[in-house]
VMD Tcl script that draws the C-alpha trace (Angstrom):
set ca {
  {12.97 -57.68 -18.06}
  {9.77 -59.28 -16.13}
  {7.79 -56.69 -14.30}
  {7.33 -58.17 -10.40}
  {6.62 -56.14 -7.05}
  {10.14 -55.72 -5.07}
  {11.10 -53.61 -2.19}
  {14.17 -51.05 -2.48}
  {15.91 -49.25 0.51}
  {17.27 -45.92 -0.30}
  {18.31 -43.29 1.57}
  {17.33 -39.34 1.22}
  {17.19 -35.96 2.69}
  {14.32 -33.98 2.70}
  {12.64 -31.12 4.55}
  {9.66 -32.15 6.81}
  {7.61 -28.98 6.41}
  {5.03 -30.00 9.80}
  {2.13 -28.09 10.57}
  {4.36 -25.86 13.41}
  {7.42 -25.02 10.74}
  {4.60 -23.92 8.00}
  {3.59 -21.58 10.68}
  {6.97 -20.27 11.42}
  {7.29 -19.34 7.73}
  {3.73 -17.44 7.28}
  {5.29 -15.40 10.26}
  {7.25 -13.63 8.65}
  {4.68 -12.21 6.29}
  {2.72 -10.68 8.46}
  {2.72 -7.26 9.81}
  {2.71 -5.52 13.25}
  {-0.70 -5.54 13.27}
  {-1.01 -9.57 12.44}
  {1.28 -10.41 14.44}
  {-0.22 -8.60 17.61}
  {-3.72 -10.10 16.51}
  {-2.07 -13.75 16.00}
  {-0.19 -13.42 19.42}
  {-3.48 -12.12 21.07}
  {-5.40 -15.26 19.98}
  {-2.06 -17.47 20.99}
  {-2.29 -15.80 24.72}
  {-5.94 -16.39 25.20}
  {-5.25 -19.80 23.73}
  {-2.38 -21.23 25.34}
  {-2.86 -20.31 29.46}
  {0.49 -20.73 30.01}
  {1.62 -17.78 27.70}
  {1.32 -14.26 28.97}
  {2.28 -10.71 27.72}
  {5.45 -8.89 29.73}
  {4.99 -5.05 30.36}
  {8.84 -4.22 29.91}
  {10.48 -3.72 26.96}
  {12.40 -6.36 24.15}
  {15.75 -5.07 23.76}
  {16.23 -4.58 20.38}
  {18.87 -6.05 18.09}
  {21.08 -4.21 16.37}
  {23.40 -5.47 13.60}
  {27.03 -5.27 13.38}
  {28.87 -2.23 12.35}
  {30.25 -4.26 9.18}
  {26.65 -5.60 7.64}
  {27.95 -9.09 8.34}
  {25.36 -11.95 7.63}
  {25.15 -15.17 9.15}
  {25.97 -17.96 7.16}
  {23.41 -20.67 6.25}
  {23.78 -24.79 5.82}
  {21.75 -27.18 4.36}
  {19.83 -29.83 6.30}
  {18.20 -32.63 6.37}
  {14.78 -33.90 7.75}
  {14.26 -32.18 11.49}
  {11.14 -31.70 13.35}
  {9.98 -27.61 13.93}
  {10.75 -28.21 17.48}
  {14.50 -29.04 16.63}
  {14.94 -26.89 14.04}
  {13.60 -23.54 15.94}
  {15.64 -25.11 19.28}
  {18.70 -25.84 17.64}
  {21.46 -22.91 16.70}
  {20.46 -19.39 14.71}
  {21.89 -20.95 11.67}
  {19.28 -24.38 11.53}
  {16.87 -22.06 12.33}
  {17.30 -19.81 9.60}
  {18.02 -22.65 7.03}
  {14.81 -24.27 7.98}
  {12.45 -21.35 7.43}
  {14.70 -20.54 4.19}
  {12.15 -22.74 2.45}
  {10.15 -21.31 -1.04}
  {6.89 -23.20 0.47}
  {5.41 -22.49 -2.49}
  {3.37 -20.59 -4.67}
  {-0.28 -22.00 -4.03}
  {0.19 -21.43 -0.30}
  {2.19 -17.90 -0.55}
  {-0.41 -16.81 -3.44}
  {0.94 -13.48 -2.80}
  {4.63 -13.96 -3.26}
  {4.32 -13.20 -7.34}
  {3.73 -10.42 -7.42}
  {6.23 -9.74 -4.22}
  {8.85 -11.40 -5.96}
  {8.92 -9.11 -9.18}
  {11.45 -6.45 -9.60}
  {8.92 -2.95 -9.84}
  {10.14 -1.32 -6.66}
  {7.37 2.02 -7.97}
  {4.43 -0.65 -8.00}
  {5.69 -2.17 -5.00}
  {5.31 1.38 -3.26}
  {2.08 1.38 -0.73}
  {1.01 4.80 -1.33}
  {4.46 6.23 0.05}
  {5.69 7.30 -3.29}
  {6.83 10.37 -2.15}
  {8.87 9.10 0.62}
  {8.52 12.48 2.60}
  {5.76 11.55 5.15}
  {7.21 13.08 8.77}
  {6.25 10.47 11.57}
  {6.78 11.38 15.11}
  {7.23 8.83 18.37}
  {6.97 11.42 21.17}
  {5.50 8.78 23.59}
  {2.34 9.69 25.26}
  {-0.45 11.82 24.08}
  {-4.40 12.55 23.94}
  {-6.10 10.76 21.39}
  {-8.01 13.65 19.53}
  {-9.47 10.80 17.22}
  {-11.24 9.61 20.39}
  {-12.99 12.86 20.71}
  {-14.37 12.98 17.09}
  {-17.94 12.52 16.10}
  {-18.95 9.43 14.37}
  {-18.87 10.05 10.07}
  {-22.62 10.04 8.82}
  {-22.32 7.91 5.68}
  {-23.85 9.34 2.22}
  {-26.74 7.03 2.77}
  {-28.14 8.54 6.00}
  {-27.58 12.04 4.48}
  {-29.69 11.41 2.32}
  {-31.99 9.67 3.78}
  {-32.24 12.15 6.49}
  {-33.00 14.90 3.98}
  {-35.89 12.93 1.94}
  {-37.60 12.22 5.31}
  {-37.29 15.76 6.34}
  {-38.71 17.27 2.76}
  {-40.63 14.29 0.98}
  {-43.56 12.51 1.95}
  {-45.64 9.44 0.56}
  {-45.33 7.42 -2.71}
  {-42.50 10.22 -3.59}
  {-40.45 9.44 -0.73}
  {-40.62 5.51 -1.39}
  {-39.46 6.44 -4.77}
  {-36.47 8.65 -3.39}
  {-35.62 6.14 -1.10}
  {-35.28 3.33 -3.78}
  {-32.78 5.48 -5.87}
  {-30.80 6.63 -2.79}
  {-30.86 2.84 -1.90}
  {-28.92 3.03 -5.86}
  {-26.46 5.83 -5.19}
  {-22.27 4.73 -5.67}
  {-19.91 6.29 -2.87}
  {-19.27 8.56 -5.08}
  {-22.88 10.45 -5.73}
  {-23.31 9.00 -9.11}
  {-26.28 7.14 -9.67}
  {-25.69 3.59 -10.13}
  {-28.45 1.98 -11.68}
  {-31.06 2.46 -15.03}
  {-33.78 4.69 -14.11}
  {-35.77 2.71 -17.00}
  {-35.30 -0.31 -14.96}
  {-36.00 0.82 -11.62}
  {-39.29 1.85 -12.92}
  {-40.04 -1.57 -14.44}
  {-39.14 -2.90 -11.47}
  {-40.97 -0.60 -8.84}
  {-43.92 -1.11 -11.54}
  {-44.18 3.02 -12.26}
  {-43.96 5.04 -14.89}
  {-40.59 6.74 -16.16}
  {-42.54 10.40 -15.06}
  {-42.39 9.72 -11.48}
  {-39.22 8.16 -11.23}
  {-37.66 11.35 -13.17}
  {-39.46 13.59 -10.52}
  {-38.47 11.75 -7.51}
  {-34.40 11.92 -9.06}
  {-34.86 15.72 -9.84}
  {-35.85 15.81 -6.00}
  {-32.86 13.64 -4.50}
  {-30.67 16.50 -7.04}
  {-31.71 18.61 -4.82}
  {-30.17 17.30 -1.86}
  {-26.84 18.10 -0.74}
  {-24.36 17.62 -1.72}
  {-24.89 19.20 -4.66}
  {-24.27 16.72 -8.06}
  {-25.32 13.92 -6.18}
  {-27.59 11.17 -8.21}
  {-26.26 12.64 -11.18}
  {-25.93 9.57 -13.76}
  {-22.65 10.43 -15.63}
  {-19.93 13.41 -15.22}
  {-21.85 16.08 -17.45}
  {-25.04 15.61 -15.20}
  {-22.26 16.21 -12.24}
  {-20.96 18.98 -13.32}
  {-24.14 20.47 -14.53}
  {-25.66 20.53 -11.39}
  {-23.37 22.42 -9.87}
  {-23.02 24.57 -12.15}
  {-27.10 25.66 -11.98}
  {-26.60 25.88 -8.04}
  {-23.63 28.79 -8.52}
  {-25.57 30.15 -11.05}
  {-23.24 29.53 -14.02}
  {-25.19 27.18 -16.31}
  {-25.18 29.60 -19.42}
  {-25.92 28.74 -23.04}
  {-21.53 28.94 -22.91}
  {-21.07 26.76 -20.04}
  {-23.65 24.16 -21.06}
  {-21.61 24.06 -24.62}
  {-18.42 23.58 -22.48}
  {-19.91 20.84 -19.99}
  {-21.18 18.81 -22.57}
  {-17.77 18.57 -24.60}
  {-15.79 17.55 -21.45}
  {-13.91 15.62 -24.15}
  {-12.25 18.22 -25.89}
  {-11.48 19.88 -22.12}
  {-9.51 16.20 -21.21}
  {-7.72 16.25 -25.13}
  {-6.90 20.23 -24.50}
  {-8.34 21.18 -27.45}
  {-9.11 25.02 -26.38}
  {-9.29 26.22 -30.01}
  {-11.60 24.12 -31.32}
  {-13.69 25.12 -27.62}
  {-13.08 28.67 -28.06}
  {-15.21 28.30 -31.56}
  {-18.04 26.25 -30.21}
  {-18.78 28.27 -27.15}
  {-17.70 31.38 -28.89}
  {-15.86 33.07 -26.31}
  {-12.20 34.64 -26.34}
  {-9.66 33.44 -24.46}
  {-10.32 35.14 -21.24}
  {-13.80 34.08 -21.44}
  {-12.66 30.12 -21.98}
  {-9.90 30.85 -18.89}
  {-12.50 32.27 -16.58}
  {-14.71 28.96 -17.76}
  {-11.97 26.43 -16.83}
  {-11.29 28.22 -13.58}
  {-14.99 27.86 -13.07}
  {-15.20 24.52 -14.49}
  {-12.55 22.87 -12.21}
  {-13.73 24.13 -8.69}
  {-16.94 21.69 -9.08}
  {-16.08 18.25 -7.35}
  {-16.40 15.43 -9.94}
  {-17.52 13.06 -6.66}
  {-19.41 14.66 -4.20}
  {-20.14 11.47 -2.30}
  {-16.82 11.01 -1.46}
  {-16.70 13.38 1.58}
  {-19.21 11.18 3.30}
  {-17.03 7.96 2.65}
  {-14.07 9.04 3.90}
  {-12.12 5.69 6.63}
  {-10.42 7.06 9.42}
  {-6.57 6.75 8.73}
  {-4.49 4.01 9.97}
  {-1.45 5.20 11.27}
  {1.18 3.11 9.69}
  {3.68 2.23 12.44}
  {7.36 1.48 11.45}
  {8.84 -2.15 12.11}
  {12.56 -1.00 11.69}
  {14.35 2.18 12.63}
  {17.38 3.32 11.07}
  {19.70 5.73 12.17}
  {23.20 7.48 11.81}
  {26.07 5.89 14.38}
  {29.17 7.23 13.62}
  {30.01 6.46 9.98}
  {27.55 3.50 10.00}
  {23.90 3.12 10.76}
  {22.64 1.43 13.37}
  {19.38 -0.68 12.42}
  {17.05 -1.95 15.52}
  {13.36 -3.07 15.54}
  {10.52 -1.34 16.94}
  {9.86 -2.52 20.61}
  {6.43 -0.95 20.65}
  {5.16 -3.53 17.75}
  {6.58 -6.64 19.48}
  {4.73 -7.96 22.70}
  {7.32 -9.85 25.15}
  {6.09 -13.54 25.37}
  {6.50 -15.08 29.15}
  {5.52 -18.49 30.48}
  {3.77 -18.49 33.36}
  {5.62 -21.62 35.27}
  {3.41 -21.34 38.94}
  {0.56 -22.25 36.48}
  {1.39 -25.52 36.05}
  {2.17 -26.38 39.76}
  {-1.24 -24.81 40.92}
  {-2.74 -27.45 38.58}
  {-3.47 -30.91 39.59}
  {-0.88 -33.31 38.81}
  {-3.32 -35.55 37.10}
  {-2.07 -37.52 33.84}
  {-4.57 -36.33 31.76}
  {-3.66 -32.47 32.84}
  {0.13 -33.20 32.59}
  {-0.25 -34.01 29.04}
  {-2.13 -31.08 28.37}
  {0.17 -28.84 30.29}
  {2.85 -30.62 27.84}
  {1.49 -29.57 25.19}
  {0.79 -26.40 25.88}
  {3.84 -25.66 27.35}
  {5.79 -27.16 24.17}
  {3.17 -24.75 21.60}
  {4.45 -21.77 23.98}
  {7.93 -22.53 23.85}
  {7.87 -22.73 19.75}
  {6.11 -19.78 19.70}
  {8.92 -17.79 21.62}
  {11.34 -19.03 19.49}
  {9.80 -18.45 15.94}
  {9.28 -15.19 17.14}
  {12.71 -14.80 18.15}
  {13.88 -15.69 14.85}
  {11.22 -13.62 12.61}
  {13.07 -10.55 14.25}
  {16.66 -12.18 13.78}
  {15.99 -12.47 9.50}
  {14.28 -9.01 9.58}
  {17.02 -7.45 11.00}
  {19.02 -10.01 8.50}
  {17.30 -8.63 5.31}
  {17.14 -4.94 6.38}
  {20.59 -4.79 7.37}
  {21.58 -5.65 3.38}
  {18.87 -3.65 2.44}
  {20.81 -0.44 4.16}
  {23.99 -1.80 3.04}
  {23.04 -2.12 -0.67}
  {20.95 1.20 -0.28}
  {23.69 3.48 1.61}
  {24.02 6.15 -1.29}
  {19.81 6.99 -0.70}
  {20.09 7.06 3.45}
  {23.08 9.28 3.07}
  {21.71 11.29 -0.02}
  {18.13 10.92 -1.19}
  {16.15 9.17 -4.03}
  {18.61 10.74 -6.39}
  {21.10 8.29 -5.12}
  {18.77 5.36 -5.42}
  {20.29 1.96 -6.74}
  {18.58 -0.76 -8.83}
  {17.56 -3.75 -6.73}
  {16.15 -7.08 -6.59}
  {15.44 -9.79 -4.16}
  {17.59 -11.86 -5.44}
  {20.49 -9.66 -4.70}
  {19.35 -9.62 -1.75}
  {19.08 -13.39 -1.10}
  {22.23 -14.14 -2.43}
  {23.92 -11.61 -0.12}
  {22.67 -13.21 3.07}
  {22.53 -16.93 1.87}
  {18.90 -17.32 1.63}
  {16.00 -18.23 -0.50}
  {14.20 -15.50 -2.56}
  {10.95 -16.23 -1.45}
  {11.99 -15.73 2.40}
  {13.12 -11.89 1.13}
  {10.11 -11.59 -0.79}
  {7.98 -12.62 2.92}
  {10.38 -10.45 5.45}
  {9.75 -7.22 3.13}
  {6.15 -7.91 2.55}
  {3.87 -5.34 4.87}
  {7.00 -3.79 6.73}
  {8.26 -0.35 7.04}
  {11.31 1.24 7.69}
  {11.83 4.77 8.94}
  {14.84 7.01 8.77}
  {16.15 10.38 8.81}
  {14.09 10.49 5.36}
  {10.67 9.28 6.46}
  {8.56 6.12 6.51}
  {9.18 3.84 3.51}
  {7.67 -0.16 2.67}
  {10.76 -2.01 2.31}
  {9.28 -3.02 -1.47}
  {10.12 0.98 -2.11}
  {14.17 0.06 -1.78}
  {13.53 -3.00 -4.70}
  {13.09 -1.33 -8.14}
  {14.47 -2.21 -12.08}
  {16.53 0.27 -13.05}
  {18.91 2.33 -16.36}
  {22.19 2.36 -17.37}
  {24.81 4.80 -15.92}
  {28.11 6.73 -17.56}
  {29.81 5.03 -14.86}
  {28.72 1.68 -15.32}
  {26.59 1.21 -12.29}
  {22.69 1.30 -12.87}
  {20.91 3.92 -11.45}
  {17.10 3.26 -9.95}
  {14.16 4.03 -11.51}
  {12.80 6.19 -9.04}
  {15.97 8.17 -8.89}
  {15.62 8.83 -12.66}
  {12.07 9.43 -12.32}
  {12.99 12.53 -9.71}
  {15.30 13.52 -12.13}
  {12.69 13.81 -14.65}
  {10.49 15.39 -11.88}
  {13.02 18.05 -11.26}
  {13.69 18.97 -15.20}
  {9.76 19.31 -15.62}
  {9.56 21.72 -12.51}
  {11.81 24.09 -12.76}
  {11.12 24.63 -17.14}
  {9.26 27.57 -16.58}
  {7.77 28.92 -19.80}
  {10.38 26.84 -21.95}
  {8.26 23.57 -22.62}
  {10.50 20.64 -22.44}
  {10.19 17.82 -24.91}
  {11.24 14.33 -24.44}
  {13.48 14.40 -26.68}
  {14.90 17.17 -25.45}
  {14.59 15.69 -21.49}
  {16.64 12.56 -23.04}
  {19.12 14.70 -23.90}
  {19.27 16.26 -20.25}
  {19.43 13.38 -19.22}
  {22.14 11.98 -21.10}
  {24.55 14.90 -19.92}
  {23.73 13.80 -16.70}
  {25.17 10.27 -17.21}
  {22.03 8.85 -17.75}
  {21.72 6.30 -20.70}
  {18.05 6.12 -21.06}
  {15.67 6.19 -24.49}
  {12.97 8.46 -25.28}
  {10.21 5.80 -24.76}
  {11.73 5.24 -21.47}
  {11.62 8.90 -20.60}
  {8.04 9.01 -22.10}
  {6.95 6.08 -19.57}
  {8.66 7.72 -16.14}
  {6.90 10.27 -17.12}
  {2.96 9.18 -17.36}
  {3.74 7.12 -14.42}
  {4.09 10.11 -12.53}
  {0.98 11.61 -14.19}
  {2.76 14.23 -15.71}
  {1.12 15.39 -19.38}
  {3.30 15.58 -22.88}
  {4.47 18.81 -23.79}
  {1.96 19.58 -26.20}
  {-0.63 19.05 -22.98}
  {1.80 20.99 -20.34}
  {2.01 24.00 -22.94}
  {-1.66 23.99 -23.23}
  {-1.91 24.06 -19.99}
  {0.79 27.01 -19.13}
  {-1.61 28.79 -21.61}
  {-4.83 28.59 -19.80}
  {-2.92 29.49 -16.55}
  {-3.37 25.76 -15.28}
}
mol new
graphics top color blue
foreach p $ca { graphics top sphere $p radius 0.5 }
foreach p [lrange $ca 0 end-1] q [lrange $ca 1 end] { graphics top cylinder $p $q radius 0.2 }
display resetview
């Protein structure tokens, strides 16, 4: 067949994915505190948008979890896709926009509900909403970093070329005390011998707090020990086997430092009041308070689901703008556009709270047994259960519970805490892995002086309907930074 240029009509559908719609979708990402940041810089923007000082209404689902159904389209513009019906809209932004734009959706998209977990593990944190209040945090004095305290206390007791050389190492000092660069090298470098640098770290050891410029754990540990008076030929022999304390190996201890076992307890007790990081009091961050984005609570037999009110500013258009404006064509064309930007705005906001309350509402559905009775009732869950409950795309699940929280009866939870892999039940259903880690939890706490072994916690486990392996057990377990059996006994024994 010859090879000649020709033109071919065909006809396709396709998604046109404009500047406006990729903005819609990155909307849902973000959190409270993005979104009030991205609206701020919209409103100072866009003169026609303002901020309303009453209240959004919040949605609530249905009493029966249903979800609106979804269509598939064909090529629309953002503006008639966010102005057309709640189903368009929510087929439009149902789009996987991909992975190099939505870098973060790979690891949102895998199953690990416990990794997913931001440092709410526990699940117990108590928040309150009692309206108005002093802010105490106002009042408080401004943290002095570990720098300036040390700084501050070479200037006050050192003077001259062994200042400059104080100030050089503190200049070298981690967050956490230790002492993060080669003595040898600063001395090369500061062109002076290894003698005064030595002296002029033996004087910033001095300072408080005490272990700081230490230049490994022993050091740490060893200073503090000479300031309460403890460093003995025993305790030196202990600190400098640190080792054997982290393996548990007390016998072999017991023979090195030559002590009896109320002599090695005492030690330990001793040995674990120093502070491994003393720098770390001077680093601490103020706290963020972490403001829920969805509240759940009992109605009835149900539960009703509504957004937070607080974290969403009401958008208005300010209309008697544009008449006080000259009528110019120039300005009219601006005012267009601006007042076209403002109007997409409302409405992608509008429907970033409609799939919220889409994906929680499932989310509560599929998670009933934990609302009603704890972790223990926990159920294995993905995002793709999720998506193909509600008729959308993975991706958009993976965005709605990214950097959201949910509180209940319960506490505050990240809606990645509800997503986790999970084991095989007696009664056919899976049960979560979090639920069989508190399980395990609860087995290891109340042993008392009867060590359980993982083989014998499988067993446990097994009468309680759980079909789970010993390696599984064995991995629950360190997750939760709980020791073997061998270490726990060891540790009963000390009086750990």
């Amino acid at each position: 067949m010859a090879l000649a240029p020709r033109l071919d009509l065909r006809q396709s559908q396709s998604l046109v994915m404009t500047p406006q719609l990729q903005q819609a979708i990155k909307l849902l990402a973000l959190s409270s505190m993005e979104i009030e940041a991205f609206i701020a810089e919209e409103v100072e923007r866009n003169p026609l948008l303002e901020t309303g000082t009453s209240e959004i209404q919040a949605e609530s689902p249905p009493d029966d979890f249903t979800a609106l159904p979804t269509t598939e389209s064909g090529d629309r513009s953002s503006d008639d896709v966010l102005g057309g019906t709640d189903m368009a809209a929510s087929e439009a932004l149902d789009v996987d926009f991909g992975a190099e734009t939505f870098h973060h959706d790979g690891v949102a998209d895998s199953v690990g509900g416990a990794d997913g977990m931001l440092g709410l593990s526990g699940g117990n944190t108590a928040s309150s909403f009692d309206g108005e209040g002093p802010d105490f945090d106002s009042f408080a004095a401004a943290d002095i970093s570990l720098r300036e305290h040390l700084m501050a206390q070479a200037g006050a007791s050192l003077s001259g070329r062994l200042l400059f050389l104080a100030q050089q190492i503190i200049e070298q000092i981690e967050p956490t005390g230790y002492l993060g660069a080669d003595l040898l090298a600063m001395a090369h470098r500061l062109g002076v011998s290894m003698a005064e640098m030595e002296e002029a770290l033996t004087e910033v050891q001095r300072f408080d707090p005490t272990g700081v410029g230490a230049r490994d754990l022993a050091e740490c540990i060893m200073l503090q020990a000479k300031e309460a008076d403890r460093y003995d030929p025993c305790m030196a022999k202990l600190i400098n086997n640190l080792d054997l304390v982290a393996k548990g190996a007390f016998d072999q201890l017991k023979r090195m430092c030559r002590v009896d076992d109320e002599d090695l307890r005492d030690m330990m007790i001793e040995l674990r009041s120093y502070d491994p990081k003393p720098g770390c009091r001077f680093e601490s961050e103020s706290s963020v308070a972490v403001t829920p984005d969805i509240f759940v609570t009992a109605r009835g037999a149900g539960w009703a689901i509504e957004l937070n009110s607080a974290n969403l500013p009401r958008l208005l258009i300010n209309r008697t703008y544009v008449a006080e404006l000259g009528q110019d064509k120039a300005t009219k064309a601006w005012l267009n556009e601006c007042m076209a930007d403002a109007n997409w705005l409302i409405k992608a906001m509008d429907q970033r709270q409609r799939t919220i309350i889409k994906v929680a509402t499932e989310i509560v559905k599929q998670q009933d047994g934990f609302f009603r009775g704890g972790v223990a009732h926990l159920r294995p869950l993905t995002l793709r259960q999720v998506a193909d409950a509600i008729e959308m795309h993975e991706s958009t699940v993976s965005r709605v519970t990214s950097n959201k929280y949910l509180h209940c009866d319960r506490g505050l939870f990240d809606l990645k805490y509800f997503f986790s892999s999970g084991v095989q039940s007696a009664d056919g259903d899976g049960v979560s892995a979090e639920a069989v880690k508190s399980h395990i939890k609860t087995l290891i706490d109340g042993e008392g002086a009867k060590i359980l072994s993982d083989d014998t916690l499988v067993d446990l486990l097994n009468a309680k309907g759980f079909d789970i392996a010993r390696r599984t057990v064995a991995k629950y377990r360190e997750a939760m930074g709980i020791g073997s059996s061998v270490q726990r006994r060891r540790q009963k024994k000390m009086g750990r």
